[in-house]
N, C-alpha and C positions, 0 to 999 in steps of 0.2 A: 524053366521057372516061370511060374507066375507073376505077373506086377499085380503087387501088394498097393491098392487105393490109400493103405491111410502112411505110403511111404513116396507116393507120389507127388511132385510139386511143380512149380511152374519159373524158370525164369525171363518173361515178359521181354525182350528184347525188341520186339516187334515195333514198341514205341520210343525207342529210340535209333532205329534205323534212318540213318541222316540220307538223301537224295545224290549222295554223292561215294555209299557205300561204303560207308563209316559208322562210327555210334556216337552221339551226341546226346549226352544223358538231360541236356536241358528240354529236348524235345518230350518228354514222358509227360501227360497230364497231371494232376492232381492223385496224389493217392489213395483218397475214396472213389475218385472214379477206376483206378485201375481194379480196386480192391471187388468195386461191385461186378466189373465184366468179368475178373476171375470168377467171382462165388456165380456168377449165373449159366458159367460155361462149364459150372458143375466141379471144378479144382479148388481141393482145398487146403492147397500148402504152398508156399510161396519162396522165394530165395529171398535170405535173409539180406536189408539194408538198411541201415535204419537211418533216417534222416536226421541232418543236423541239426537239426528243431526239436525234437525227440530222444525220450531217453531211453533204453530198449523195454523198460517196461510200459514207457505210454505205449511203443511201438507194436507189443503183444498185445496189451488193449484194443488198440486199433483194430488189427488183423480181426483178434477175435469176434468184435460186433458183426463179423462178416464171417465167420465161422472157419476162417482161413489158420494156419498152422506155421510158424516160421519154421524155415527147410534151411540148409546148409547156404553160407555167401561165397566170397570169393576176395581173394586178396591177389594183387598184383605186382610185383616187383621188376625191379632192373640193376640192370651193372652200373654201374656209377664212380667216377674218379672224385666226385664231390663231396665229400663229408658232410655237408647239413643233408642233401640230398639221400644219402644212405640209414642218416638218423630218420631223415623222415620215414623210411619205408619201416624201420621198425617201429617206430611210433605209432602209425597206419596198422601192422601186423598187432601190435600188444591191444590198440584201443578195439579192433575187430574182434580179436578173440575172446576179448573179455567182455563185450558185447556178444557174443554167441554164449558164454557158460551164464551171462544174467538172464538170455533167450531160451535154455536148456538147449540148441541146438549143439552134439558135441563132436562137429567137425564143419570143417571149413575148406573149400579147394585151394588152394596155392600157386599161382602159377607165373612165368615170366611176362610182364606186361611188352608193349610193343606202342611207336608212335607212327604216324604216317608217314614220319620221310625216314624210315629206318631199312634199312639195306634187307631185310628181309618180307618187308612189306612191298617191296621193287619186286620181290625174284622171291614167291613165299612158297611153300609146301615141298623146297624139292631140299633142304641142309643146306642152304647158299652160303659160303664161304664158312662152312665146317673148320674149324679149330679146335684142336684139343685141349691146350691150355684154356680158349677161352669157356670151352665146356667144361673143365674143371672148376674154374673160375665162379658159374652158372650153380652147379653142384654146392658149393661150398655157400654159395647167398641161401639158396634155397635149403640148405640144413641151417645156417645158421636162424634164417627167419622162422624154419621149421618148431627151432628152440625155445624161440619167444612165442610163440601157439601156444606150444607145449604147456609151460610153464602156466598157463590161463587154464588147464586140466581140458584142452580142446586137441582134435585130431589131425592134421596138418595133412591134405591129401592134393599130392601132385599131380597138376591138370597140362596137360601137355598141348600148347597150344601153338598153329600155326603164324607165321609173321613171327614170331619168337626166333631166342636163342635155344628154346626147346622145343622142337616140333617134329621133329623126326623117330621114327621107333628106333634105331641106333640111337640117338638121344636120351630117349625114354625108355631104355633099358640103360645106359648107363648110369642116371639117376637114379634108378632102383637099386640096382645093383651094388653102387658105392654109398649112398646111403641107410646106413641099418634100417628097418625094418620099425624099429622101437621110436627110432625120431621123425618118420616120412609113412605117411600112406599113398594110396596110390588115388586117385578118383579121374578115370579115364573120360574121355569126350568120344563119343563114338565118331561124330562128324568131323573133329579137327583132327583125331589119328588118319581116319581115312582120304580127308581130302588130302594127307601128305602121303601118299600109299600104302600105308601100314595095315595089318590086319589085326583092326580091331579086336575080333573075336578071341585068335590065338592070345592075343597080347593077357585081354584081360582073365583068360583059362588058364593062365601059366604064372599070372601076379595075383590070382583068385583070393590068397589069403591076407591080402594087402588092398584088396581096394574098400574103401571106406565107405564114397557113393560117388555116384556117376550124373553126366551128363547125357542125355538120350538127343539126337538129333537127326535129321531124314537130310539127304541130298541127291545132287545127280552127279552118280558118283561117273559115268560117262563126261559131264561138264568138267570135271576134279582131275580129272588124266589130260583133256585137250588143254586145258590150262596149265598145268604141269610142263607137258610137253612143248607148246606153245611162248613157254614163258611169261603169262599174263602176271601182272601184279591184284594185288591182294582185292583191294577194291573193282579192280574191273571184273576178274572172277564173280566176286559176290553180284555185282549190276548182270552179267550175264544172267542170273539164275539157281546160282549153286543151290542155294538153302530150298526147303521150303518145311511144310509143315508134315510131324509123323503120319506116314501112310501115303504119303505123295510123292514122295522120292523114294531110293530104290538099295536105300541101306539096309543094311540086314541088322537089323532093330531085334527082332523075335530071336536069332542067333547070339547078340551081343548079352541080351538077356538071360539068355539059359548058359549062356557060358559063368557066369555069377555061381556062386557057392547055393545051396539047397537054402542053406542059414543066414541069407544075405540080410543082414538087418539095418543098412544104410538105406536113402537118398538115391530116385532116381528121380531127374530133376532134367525135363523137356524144356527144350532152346529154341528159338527160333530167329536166328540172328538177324532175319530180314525174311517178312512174311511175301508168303509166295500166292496171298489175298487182297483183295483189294484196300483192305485197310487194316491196323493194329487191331481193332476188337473183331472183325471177320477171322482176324489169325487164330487170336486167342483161343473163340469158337471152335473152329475145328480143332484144335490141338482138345478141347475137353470130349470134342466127339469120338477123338480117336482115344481118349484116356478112360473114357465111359466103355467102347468097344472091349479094353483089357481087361473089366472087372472078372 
């Protein structure tokens, strides 16, 4: 399959890559300057987020003087014994989604969030301390938050991500699996299936008719096994080198792609969780080289 230019988008991560191999979203500049180094590295669609200052129509404004596109965001959840704490996440999921159908974008990723002192950010990529209850547990947040997407006429598509209580293809098939089809899509991460060893490719050839849009990402998928193996935790991996930018690392990107449906008419939407350049706009840069190379 082809990558389709005006289905392609960018989520900027570079500038929030903390020194410590985290993400610290305070670090991001000003967003006329991120907006200008997108449009001149030639991308032009963006992950949707709209700042608290902003309504999502100034926020389409915005983008627009820059010729930019809003592209699908991302919502994050967790288990929680707390009741305000679980109201919040709905209230977080309702206020996103209905920011996405004022944006016209009509899906959004979903995925389990993670903190830094969370028992799978110690010991991530390999299922550490696997529970079935608590994975049912996982299932049932993530349809119920599914419900309230829904309900905004938005497409709820599960992102499976490492340091999570979801990050395994065991995992990521049992969320498909038990939730219908009708309430969950799927919107895979090529780099966070595989840096847990899953194969991507298969994954997304066999839930083809469920994925909604995706995340495209490069790594050293040799670095993703010794750290695997190793037991490195989440951030030391990343400071290693895991990530870098499409076409520098040694994912099978052009595979992951044509495993996609002929009719694919979602989002594929380039990450770069921590630019492997000497700086956030050098990152940007080549990711638009390597996005210009697919026209």
């Amino acid at each position: 399959m082809k990558i389709r230019q005006d289905r392609l988008a960018i989520n900027p991560l570079q500038w929030v890559a903390s020194a410590d191999g985290w993400i610290d979203p305070t670090l991001a500049p000003p967003l006329d300057e991120q907006l200008t180094v997108i449009r001149d590295a030639g991308i032009t669609a963006l992950h949707s987020a709209v700042p608290g200052d902003m309504t999502p129509q100034e926020y389409a404004a915005r983008l627009a003087e820059y010729g930019i596109s809003p592209a699908p965001g991302y919502i994050p959840v967790r288990l929680s014994d707390d009741a305000a704490e679980r109201q919040s996440f709905r209230d977080t999921a309702a206020r996103v989604a209905e920011q996405h159908a004022a944006l016209g974008v009509p899906t959004v990723f979903l995925a389990m969030g993670m903190a830094k002192d969370a028992e799978r950010v110690a010991r991530p990529a390999v299922g550490h301390l696997a529970d079935p209850d608590r994975l049912e547990r996982v299932r049932d947040l993530l349809a119920e938050i599914a419900g309230i997407i829904r309900a905004q006429g938005i497409t709820p598509a599960f992102h499976p991500h490492v340091g999570t209580w979801a990050e395994t293809e065991e995992e990521t098939r049992f969320v498909l699996d038990t939730v219908d089809a009708s309430v969950l899509a799927f919107g895979p991460d090529l780099g966070h299936l595989a840096w847990a060893g899953a194969n991507p490719v298969h994954l997304v050839r066999e839930y083809a008719d469920r994925v909604a849009s995706v995340h495209l990402k490069d790594l050293n998928l040799g670095l993703a096994a010794q750290a695997r193996d190793a037991g490195w935790d989440y951030r030391k991996t990343v400071l290693a080198g895991l990530w870098s930018e499409p076409g520098l690392g040694n994912a099978d990107i052009q595979g992951f792609v044509d495993a996609l449906p002929d009719d694919f008419d979602g989002w594929l939407i380039v990450e770069v969780d921590r630019g492997a350049q000497p700086t956030p706009e050098d990152s940007v840069r080549i990711c638009g080289e390597w996005a210009a190379r697919q026209a």
